[in-house]
N, C-alpha and C positions, 0 to 999 in steps of 0.2 A: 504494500500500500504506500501509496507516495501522497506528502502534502506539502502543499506549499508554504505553510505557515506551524505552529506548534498543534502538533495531535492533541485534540481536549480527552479530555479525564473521560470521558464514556467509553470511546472509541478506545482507547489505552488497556482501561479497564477489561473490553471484549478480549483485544487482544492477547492479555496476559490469562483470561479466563478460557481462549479455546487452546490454550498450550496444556493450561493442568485440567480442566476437564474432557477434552477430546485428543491430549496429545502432539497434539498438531501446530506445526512454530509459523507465524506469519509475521513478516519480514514489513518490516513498516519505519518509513524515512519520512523524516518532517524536517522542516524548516528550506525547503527547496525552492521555494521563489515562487511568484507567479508565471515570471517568465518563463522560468524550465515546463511549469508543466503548461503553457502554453504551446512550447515547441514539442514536446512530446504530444504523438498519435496515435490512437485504438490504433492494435496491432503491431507496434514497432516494438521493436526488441530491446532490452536494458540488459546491462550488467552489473551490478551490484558488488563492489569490492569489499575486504574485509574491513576497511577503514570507515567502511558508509558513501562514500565517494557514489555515485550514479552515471553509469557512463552510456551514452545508447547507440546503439550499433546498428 
């Protein structure tokens, strides 16, 4: 999940709740800008570095 601005507490919240109750890690970047995810398109491909770095390919 990508945001452009600071992920709020709800969404955080999900987050951290479908890892310990379903297991399942989702990968979730905030503070990205308006601009990146303006440039970013349904369908286009990212990379995601260890650093948090977003790179799209």
């Amino acid at each position: 999940m990508l945001y452009s601005n600071h992920v709020d507490s709800i969404t955080a919240a999900g987050i951290i709740l479908a890892d310990v109750w379903n297991n399942k890690k989702i990968i979730a970047i905030d503070q990205l800008g308006d601009e990146f995810l303006d440039y970013v398109q349904d369908g286009q491909n990212i990379e995601v570095k260890e650093d948090g770095s977003v790179i799209v390919l």
